[in-house]
N, C-alpha and C positions, 0 to 999 in steps of 0.2 A: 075492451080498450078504453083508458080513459077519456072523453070527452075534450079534454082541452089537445089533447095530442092528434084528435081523429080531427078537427078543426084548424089544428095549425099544418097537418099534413092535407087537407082538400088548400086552405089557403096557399102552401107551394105547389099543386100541382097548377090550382090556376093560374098563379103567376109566372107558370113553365109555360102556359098556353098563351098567357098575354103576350110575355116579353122572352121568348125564347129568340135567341140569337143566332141568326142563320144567312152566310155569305147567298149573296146572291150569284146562279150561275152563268157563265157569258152564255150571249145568245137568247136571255131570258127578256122578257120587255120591263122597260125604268115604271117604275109606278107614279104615274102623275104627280106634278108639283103645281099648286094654285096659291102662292103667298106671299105677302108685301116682304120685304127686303126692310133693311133698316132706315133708310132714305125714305120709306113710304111708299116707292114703288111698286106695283102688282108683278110679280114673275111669274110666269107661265112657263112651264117646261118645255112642253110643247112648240109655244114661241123663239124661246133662243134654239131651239133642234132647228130651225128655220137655216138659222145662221149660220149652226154649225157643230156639230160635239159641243158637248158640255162636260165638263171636269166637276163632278159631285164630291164634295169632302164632307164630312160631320167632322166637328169638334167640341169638346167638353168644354169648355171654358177659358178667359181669361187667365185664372189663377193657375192654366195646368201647363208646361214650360216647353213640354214637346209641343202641344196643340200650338201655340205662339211660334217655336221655332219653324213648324210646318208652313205656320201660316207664312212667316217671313219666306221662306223658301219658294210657295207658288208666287209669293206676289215678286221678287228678286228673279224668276223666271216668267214675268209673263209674256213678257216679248216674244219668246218662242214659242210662249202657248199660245198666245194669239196669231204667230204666223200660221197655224193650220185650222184660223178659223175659230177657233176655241172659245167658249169662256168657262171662268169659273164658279161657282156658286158655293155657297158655302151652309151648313145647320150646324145651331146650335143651341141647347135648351136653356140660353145665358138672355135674359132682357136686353132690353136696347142700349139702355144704361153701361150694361155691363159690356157688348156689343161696341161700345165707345170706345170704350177700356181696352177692347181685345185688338181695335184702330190704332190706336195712341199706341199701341205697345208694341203692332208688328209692320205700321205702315199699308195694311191691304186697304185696296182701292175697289175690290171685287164686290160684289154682291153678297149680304148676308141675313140669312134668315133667321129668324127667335123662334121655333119652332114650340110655342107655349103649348098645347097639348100634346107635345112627341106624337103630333099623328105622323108628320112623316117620317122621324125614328121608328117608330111603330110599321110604315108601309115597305120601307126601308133594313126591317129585320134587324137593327143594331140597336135597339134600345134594351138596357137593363138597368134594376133597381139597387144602387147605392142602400149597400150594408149597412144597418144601422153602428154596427162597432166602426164600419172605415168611417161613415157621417162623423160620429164622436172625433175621432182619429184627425180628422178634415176640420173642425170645428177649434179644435184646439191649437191646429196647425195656423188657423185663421181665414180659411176658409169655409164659407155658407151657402150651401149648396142652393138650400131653399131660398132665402135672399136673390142670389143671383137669377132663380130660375121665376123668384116668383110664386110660388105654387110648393106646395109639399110634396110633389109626390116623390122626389129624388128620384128622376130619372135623367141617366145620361145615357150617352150614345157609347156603340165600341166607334175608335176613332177613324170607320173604313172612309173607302176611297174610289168612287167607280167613272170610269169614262162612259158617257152615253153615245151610240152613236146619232147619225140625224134621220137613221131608220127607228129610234125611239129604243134600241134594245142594247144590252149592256154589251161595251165592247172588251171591256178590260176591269181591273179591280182590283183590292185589297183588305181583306179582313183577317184582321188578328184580335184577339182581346187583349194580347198586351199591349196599356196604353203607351206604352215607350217608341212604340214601331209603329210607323208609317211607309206609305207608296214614296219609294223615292220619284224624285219627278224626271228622271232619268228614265224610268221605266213608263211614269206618263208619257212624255214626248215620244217614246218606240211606240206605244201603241196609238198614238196620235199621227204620226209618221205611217204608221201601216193605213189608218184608214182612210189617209190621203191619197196613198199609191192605189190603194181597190176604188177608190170613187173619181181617179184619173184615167184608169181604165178604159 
């Protein structure tokens, strides 16, 4: 077998091991969260479980029109998500800068992390590498993957959605790779809803 082929074929198996992409299932425990927010603030996962479920989202970026819509949509709901205690949190492998940007454009007031080495995409199982033909594709469109992110390595998140309960383990959730779809926050609030009714108990 030719050499350049036996090479490029070890290089996609490791990057199936790196960044293979895998919902996480309920009932499983949240993987630790330790990182400043764009404010400067240190979050602790752990910490807000104190207070209450957390509402986990990833989003790809500023420049991407679902991710913005989404965002607008938690923060246009958070009144109700904070009636059961809630907050939300937010990753994304966008700088702070750009993190501005994704403020200015949807209004969120939440919490949000620059997730600069995707460790927690990474912990999170929703991290994959931006094709070098979509990069071209994204570049030309006017969008800069690396700019935003900082860093080369084109990674972004699939755009899932998990509720954590404040026993630290996944209550609810949403993973699809098509970035068009999202957890409607309809479906957040039911399973927010239920884990009020089992901790009134």
């Amino acid at each position: 077998m030719n050499r350049s082929i036996i090479i490029l074929f070890i290089t996609l198996i490791f990057s199936v091991f790196l960044y293979g992409q895998e919902e996480l299932p309920i009932g499983t425990p949240a993987p630790g969260i330790i990182a400043a927010d764009h404010n400067g603030n240190i979050i602790e996962l752990d910490n807000l479980l104190q207070e209450g479920p957390v509402v986990l989202t990833f989003y790809r970026g500023e420049w991407c029109p679902h991710c913005n819509n989404y965002m607008m949509n938690l923060q246009d709901s958070m009144s109700m998500i904070q009636s059961y205690d809630a907050t939300v949190l937010a990753i994304t492998p966008e700088s702070d800068m750009y993190i501005d940007e994704s403020i200015n454009k949807t209004g969120a007031e939440f919490s949000i992390i620059w997730d600069e080495n995707h460790r927690i995409m990474d912990d999170y199982k929703v991290t994959f590498r931006l094709g070098g033909t979509k990069n071209t594709m994204y570049k030309i469109a006017g969008i800069n993957v690396k700019e935003a992110s900082g860093s080369d390595h084109r990674m972004l998140p699939v755009p899932a959605t998990y509720i954590i309960g404040t026993d630290g383990k996944i209550k609810g959730g949403f993973f699809n790779e098509d970035y068009t779809l999202r957890m409607p926050v309809r479906d957040i609030l039911h399973v927010l809803e239920g884990l009020s009714t089992t901790s009134a108990r």
